[in-house]
C-alpha positions as CSV (number, residue, x, y, z in Angstrom):
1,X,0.0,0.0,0.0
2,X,0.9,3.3,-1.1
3,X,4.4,2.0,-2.7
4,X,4.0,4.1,-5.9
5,X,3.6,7.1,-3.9
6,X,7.0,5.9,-1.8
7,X,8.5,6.0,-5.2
8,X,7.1,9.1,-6.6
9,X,9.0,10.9,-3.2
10,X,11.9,9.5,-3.9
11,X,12.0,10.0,-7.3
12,X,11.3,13.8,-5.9
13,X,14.0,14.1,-3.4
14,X,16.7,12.6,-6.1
15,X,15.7,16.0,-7.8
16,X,15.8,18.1,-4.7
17,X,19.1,16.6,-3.2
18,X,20.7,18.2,-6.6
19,X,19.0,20.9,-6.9
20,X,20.0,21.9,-3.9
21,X,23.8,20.7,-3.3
22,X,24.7,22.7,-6.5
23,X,23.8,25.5,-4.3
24,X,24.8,24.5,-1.1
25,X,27.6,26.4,0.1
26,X,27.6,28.2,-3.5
27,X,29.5,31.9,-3.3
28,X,26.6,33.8,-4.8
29,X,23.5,32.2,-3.0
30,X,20.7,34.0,-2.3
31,X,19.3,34.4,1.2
32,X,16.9,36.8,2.7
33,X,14.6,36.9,6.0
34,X,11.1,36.2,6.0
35,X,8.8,38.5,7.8
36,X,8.9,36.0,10.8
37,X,12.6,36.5,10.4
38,X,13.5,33.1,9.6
39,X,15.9,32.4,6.8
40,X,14.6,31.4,3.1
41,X,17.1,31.1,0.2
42,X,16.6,30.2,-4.0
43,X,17.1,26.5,-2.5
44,X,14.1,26.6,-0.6
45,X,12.1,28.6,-3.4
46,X,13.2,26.2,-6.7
47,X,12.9,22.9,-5.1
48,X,9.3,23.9,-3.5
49,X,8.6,24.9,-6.7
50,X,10.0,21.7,-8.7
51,X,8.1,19.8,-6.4
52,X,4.3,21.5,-6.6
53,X,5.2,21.2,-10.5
54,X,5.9,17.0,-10.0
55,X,3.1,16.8,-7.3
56,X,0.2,18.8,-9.9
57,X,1.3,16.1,-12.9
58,X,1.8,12.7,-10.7
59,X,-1.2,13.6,-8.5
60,X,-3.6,16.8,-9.3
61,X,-6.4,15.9,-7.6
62,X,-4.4,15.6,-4.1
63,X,-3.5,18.9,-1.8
64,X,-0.4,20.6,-1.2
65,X,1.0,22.6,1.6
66,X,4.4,24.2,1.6
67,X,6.7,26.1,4.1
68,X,7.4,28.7,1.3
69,X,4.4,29.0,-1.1
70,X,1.6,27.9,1.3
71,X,-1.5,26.6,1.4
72,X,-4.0,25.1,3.9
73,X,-4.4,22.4,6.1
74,X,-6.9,20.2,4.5
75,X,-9.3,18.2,7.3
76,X,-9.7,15.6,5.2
77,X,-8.5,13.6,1.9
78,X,-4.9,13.5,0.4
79,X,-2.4,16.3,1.4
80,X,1.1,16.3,0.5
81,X,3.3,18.5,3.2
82,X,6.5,20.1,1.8
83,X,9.3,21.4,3.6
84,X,12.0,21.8,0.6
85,X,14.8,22.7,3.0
86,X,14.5,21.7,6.7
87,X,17.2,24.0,8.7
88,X,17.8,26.6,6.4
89,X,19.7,28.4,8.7
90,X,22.0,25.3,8.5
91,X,21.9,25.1,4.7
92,X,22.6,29.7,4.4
93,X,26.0,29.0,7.0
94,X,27.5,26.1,5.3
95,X,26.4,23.5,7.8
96,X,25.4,20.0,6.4
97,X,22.5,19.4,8.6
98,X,19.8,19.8,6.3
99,X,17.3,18.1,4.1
100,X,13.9,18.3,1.8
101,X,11.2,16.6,3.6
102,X,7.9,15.3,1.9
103,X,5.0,13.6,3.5
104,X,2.0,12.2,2.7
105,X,-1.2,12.8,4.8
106,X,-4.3,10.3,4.2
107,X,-7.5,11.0,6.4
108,X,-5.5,12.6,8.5
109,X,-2.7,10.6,9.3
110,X,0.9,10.3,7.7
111,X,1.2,7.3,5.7
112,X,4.5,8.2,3.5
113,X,7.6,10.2,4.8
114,X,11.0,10.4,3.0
115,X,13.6,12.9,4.4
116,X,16.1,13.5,2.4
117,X,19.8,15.0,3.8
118,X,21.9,14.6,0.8
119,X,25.0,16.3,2.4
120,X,25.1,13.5,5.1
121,X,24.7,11.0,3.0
122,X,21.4,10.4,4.7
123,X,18.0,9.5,3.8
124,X,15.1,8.1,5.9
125,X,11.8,7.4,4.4
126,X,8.9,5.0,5.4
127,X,5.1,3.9,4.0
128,X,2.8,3.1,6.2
129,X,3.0,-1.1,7.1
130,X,6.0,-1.0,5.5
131,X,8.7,0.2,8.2
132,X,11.5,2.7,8.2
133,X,14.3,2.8,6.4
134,X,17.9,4.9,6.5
135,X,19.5,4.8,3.0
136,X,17.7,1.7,2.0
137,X,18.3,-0.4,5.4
138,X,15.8,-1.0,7.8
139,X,16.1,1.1,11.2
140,X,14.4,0.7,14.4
141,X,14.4,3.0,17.6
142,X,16.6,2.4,20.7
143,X,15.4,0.3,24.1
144,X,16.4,2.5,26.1
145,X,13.7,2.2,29.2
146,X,14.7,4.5,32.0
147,X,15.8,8.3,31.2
148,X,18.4,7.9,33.7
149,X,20.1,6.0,30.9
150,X,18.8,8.3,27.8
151,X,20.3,10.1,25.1
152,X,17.9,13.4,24.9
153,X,17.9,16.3,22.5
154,X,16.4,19.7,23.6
155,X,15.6,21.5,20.6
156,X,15.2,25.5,20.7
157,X,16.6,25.4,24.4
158,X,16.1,29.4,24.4
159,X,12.3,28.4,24.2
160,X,12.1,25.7,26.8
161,X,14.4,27.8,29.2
162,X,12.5,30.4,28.6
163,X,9.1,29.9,29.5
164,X,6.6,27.9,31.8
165,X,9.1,24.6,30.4
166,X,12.1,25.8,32.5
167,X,12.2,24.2,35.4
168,X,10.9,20.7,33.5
169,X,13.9,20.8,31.1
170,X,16.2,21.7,33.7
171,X,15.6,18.5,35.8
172,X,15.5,16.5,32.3
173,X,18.7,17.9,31.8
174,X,19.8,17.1,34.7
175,X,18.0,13.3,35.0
176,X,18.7,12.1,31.7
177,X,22.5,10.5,30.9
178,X,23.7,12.5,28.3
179,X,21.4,16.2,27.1
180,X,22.3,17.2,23.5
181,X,20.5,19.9,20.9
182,X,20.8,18.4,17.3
183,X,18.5,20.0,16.2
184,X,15.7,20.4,13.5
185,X,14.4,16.9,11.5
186,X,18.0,15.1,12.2
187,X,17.5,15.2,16.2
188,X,13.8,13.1,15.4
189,X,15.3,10.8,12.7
190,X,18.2,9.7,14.8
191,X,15.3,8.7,17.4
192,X,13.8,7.0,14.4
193,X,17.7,5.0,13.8
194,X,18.3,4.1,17.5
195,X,20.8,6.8,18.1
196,X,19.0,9.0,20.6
197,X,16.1,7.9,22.8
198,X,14.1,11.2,22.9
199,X,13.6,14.9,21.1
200,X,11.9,18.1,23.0
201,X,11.0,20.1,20.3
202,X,8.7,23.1,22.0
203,X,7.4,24.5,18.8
204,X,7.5,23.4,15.4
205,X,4.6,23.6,11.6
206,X,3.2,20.7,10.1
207,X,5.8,21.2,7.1
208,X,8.5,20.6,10.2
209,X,6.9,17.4,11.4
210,X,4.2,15.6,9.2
211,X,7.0,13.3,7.1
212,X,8.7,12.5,10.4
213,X,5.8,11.0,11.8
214,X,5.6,7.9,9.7
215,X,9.2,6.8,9.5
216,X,9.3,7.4,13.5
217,X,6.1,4.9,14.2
218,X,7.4,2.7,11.1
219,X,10.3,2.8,13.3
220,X,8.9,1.6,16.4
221,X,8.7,5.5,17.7
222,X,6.1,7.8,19.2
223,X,5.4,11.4,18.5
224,X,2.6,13.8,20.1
225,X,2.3,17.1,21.2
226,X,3.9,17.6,24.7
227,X,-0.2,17.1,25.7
228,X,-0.2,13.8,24.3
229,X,-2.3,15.0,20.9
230,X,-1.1,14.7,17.2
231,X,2.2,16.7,16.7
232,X,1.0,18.6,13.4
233,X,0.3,22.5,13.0
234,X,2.0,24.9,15.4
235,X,2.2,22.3,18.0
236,X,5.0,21.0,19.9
237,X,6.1,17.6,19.5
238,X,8.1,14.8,21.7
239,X,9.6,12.1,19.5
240,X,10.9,9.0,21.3
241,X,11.7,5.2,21.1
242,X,8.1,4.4,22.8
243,X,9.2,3.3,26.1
244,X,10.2,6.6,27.2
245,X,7.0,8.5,26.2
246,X,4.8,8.7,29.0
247,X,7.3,9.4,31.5
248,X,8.6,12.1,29.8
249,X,5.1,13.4,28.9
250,X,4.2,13.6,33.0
251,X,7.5,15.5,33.4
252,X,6.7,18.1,30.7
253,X,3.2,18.5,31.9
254,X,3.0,18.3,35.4
């Protein structure tokens, strides 16, 4: 189920992941802030627009929503979510965390993710019943049990330091084994390989989040909200290996 859609993505990112390393770290690229002041550069703008153009002849009749040209959230039917560079900030300095992500939404819930990071030589994608995979290989998340013994990333730590969140992040810093901020899609993939046990990501858009969220469950994972609902649209989201979840959930909300 939903293999030729798995294969239209990929056929997608192979276009992205050139498109965009012929510009990465390129003298004369193009970057400017966005009115939220967030980064956007002619990597972000082309492969969005590449995509839409592959997305309106494979599948017209399907939705599209984009970090850089828009759209809506659709409630129901087929949506196709499109960040074309995750961690542009990373991508404008010269730093190789960064990747296209594209997901595919079906009555609501994600049943095809592919995340592509061509400058790491990475790329995770997953259809629904048909597990997660890292560059072809099949991944599964860590069993770690106890956060005394977990590997934790704290994304945005200016955020969660910041707020009502402060004083919950700095016992987690201080309970789990080892904290660490990798930061945008990476820190949830390397849940989704077995690397870390747990991401606390505070804030985040459904471009951000909605391919991640089938690889991670393909990969044995959980992701919600910090309240236990769907991560998705201006939410916040906790990705770990499963075992971890609800104990980390009663420590974020009290």
């Amino acid at each position: 189920m939903y293999e030729d859609e798995l294969a239209f993505a990929h056929r997608v990112a192979d276009r992205a992941d050139v498109m965009a390393l012929a510009l990465f770290r390129a003298n004369e690229l193009s970057v400017r802030r966005k009115a939220d002041r967030t980064l956007v550069t002619e990597a972000d703008t082309t492969i969005e627009r590449m995509v839409r153009e592959e997305l309106a002849a494979a599948f017209p009749d399907d939705h599209v929503l984009g970090e850089e040209e828009g759209g809506e959230v659709a409630p129901t039917g087929r949506q196709w979510v499109l960040d074309p560079i995750d961690a542009t900030a990373n991508f404008a300095k010269g730093v190789p965390i960064w990747g296209t992500l594209l997901g595919l939404i079906d009555g609501g819930e994600t049943v095809v993710g592919v995340a592509s990071a061509p400058a790491l030589q990475e790329r995770y994608a997953a259809a629904k019943g048909g597990g997660a995979t890292m560059n072809g290989e099949p991944i599964h998340v860590s069993d770690v049990a106890s956060i005394a013994e977990a590997h934790v990333s704290f994304h945005e730590p200016e955020v969660l330091l910041g707020g009502d969140l402060r004083e919950a992040t700095q016992r987690l810093v201080l309970e789990c084994w080892r904290p660490r901020a990798f930061g945008d899609f990476w820190g949830h993939m390397l849940v989704a390989r077995g690397a870390v046990d747990a991401v606390i990501e505070p804030s985040l858009n459904l471009w951000d989040v909605a391919a991640l969220r089938v690889i991670v469950a393909e990969a044995g994972g959980r992701i919600t909200a910090f309240d236990g609902g769907e991560a998705g649209h201006r939410t916040s989201a906790l990705t770990t290996n499963g075992l971890l979840h609800e104990a980390l959930l009663r420590r974020l909300v009290g």
